[in-house]
C-alpha positions, 0 to 999 in steps of 0.5 A: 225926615230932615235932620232938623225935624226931631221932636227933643224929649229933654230930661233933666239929669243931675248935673255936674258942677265945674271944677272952676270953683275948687281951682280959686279956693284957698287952703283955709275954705277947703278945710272948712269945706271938709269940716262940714262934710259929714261921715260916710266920706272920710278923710282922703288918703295923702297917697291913693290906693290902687285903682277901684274900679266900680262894681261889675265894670271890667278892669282896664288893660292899662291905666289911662294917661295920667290925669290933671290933678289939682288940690290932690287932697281933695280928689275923690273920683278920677273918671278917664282923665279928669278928676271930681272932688270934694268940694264939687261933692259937697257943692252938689250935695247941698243944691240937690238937698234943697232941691229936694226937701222943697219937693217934699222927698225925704233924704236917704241916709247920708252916706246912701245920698253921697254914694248917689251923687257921686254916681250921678257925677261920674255918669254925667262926666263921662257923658261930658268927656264923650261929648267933647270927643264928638265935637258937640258943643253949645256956644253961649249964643244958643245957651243964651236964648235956652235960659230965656226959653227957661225964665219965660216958661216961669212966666218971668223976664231974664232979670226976675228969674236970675234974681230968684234963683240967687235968692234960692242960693244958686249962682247964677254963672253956675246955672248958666253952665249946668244948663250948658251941660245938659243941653251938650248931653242931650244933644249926645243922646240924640245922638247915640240913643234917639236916632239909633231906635230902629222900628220894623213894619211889622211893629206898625202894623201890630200898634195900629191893629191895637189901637183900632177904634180906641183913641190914642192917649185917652187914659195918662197913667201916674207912675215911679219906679227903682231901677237897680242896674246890671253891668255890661257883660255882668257875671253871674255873681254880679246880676244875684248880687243886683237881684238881692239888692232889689228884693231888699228893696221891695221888701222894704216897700212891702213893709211900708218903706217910703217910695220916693225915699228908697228910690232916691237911696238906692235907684240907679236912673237918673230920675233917683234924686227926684224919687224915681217919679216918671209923672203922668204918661200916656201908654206911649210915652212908657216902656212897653216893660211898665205898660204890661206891669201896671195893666193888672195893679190898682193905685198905689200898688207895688209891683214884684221886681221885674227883669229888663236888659237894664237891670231890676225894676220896682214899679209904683202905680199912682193912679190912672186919669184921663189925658188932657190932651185925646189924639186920634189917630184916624179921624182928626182933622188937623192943619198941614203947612208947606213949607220951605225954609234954607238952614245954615248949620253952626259949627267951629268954622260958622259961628252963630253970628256969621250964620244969622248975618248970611241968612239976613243977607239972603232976606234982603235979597228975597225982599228985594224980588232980587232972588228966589227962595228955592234958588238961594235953598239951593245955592246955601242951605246945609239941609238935605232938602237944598237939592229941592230948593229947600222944599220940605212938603207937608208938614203937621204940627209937632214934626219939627222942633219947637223953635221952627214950628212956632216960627212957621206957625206965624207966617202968611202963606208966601211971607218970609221969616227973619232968621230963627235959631233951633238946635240945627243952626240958623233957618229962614222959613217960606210958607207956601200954602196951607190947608186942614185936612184929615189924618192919611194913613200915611200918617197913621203909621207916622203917629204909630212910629212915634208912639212905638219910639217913645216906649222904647226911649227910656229903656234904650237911654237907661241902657246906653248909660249903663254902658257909658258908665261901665266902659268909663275908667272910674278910680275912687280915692276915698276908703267908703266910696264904694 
């Protein structure tokens, strides 16, 4: 499959606020900030302990080179070289708080909830930091066209939904960049984790045996969950340490304790602060772990605590309904298109302006009969289709990204797009032909794939974060942070 053709599972972790705003204060705002911070974070020491190192995480040989420091007083974590502080905390604290009360989840005690927010920090700069190493980043072109997507998904134009959300009390500068953020750490899970998950023959061949003569995605299961996460290369002590800490918790459950709020308090995923709720999944969309579990429980059922590599899970069933949407994976007759299309991938070198130019260069060329699609695909495109005059073969719906599907969907067969823009860069697209025909076995066991990745998705992100956030040098310089 072509680089471009991967279907994006985006989450919405929480979210680091820039240090940009803590650069710009005065003393006398930063007191004030302090003043309305509330106990459980205390005072920063004028001179910084020695390093603390989260639970479980292995000390470093040697301590990194020494960070960039601003406003000393008001740095509570260093994560590698960079510092969060105070300010950004409280910041944090008081979106995610009205977050949450619109949702209706109840707040976790105060000195839990800083502990939470700060974690969440740390995990997202640390994803951050290796983002950059990477070189992914998400220019303002492509950030641009993401809010647009956003504020139409609302049902709003651009100006409508930046009025809401300052009227909501959120700068609309600093959603710009938390969406920036999130859209880098997706791009570095697709990264690490998505394009990673290997799936054998033989786990096919057992999907498709289970499935036979069921459809696929009838049933969508409501469920929560609590993970309470083992470090890497975690010590005997450590993991009953983590297991004590689940069996507090699921006994507080079991005693009447609110789901969502223990979740937000003491959950180490990153669906925490929205009270650990997973939504309605199809069994696919689930990992295998939560499937079994929730096999043998009636709706509103609280599972004993169960063991992953991850670390401790608490699983809440909400109920089970039938899918809005039945696919079967045998006998439905679907519409492919045959498509070809000349990507130019952006980069440092290629910006997003020069690749839309080149593309519209190559158009006028192919509306003018003055070249073939195949021959430019071959001469420009940066996709390993070029080789075949950018030919991708048969397609289904839901192969590629959205951006290209709804692009290809458009076209007459023959006709030739303007240039569109996906995660990958900038395409044209040429539909040869289409036609409907039903599902091939081949397919079959595409669809199983799939649904085989989908299920151990959750599982393998919360694991790499787990090791994103241990292999991180994390000093606090506040007494109550751990």
């Amino acid at each position: 499959m072509n680089t471009f053709q991967t279907k994006r599972n985006a989450k919405n972790p929480v979210r680091r606020i820039a240090l940009a705003a803590v650069l710009v204060c005065g003393t006398g705002f930063l007191l004030q900030a302090q003043a309305q911070f509330k106990p459980g974070l205390g005072p920063v020491p004028s001179q910084a302990p020695a390093p603390s190192v989260a639970p479980g995480m292995p000390a470093p040989a040697t301590q990194p080179a020494t960070p960039r420091i601003y406003l000393a007083d008001s740095i509570i974590a260093v994560v590698n070289n960079e510092v969060i502080t105070r300010q950004e905390l409280v910041e944090r604290l008081r979106l995610v708080e009205r977050r949450m009360r619109n949702q209706g989840i109840a707040l976790p005690p105060q000195a839990e909830f800083q502990r939470q927010m700060l974690e969440r920090m740390i995990v997202d700069r640390a994803q951050l930091q290796l983002a950059k190493e990477y070189g992914i980043r998400v220019d303002d072109t492509m950030l641009d066209r993401a809010i647009a997507r956003i504020a139409e998904q609302n049902k709003m134009t651009l100006s409508q939904f930046r009025t809401q959300l300052e009227k909501d009390g959120t700068p609309f500068a600093r959603f710009r960049e938390d969406i920036r953020d999130d859209i880098v750490m997706q791009r570095l899970r697709e990264r690490e984790v998505d394009n990673k998950i290997q799936i054998s023959e033989s786990e096919v061949d057992n999907y498709l045996a289970a499935e036979k003569g069921t459809v696929a995605g009838q049933k969508e299961f409501n469920v929560a969950h609590i993970l309470i996460r083992i470090p890497e290369n975690a010590t005997a002590e450590q993991i009953a340490e983590r297991r004590r800490k689940a069996d507090e918790v699921q006994r507080q459950l079991q005693t009447g304790g609110d789901f969502a709020k223990l979740a937000a308090t003491y959950s180490d995923s990153t669906d925490a602060l929205s009270g650990g709720d997973l939504g309605w999944r199809t069994p696919e969309r689930l990992p295998q772990l939560y499937v079994e579990t929730i096999a043998n429980m009636k709706a509103g059922d609280v599972s004993p605590v169960i063991r992953s590599n991850s670390g401790f899970h608490v699983v809440k069933f909400g109920g089970e309904r039938e899918a809005s949407v039945m696919k079967s994976p045998g006998t439905a007759s679907v519409q492919q298109t045959h498509v070809r299309h000349i990507l130019i991938k952006t980069n440092q070198i290629v910006s997003p302006a020069d690749a839309k130019r080149k593309l519209t260069e190559l158009k006028q060329r192919l509306d003018n009969n003055a070249a073939k699609f195949e021959d430019l695909a071959k001469l420009f495109s940066n996709d390993l289709s070029a080789s075949r005059g950018g030919d991708l073969g048969w397609i289904y719906p839901g192969d590629t990204v959205p951006e290209f599907e709804r692009a290809m969907d458009a076209l007459q067969p023959g006709q030739v797009s303007e240039p569109i823009e996906s995660p990958f860069g900038y395409h044209l697209i040429q539909v040869v032909e289409r036609k409907k025909d039903d599902v091939s076995q081949e397919r079959q066991r595409l669809i199983a794939r799939q649904a085989i990745r989908e299920r151990k998705l959750e599982e393998a992100t919360q694991d790499w974060l787990r090791q994103v956030r241990d292999r991180a040098y994390v000093e606090y310089r506040f007494d109550d942070a751990r």
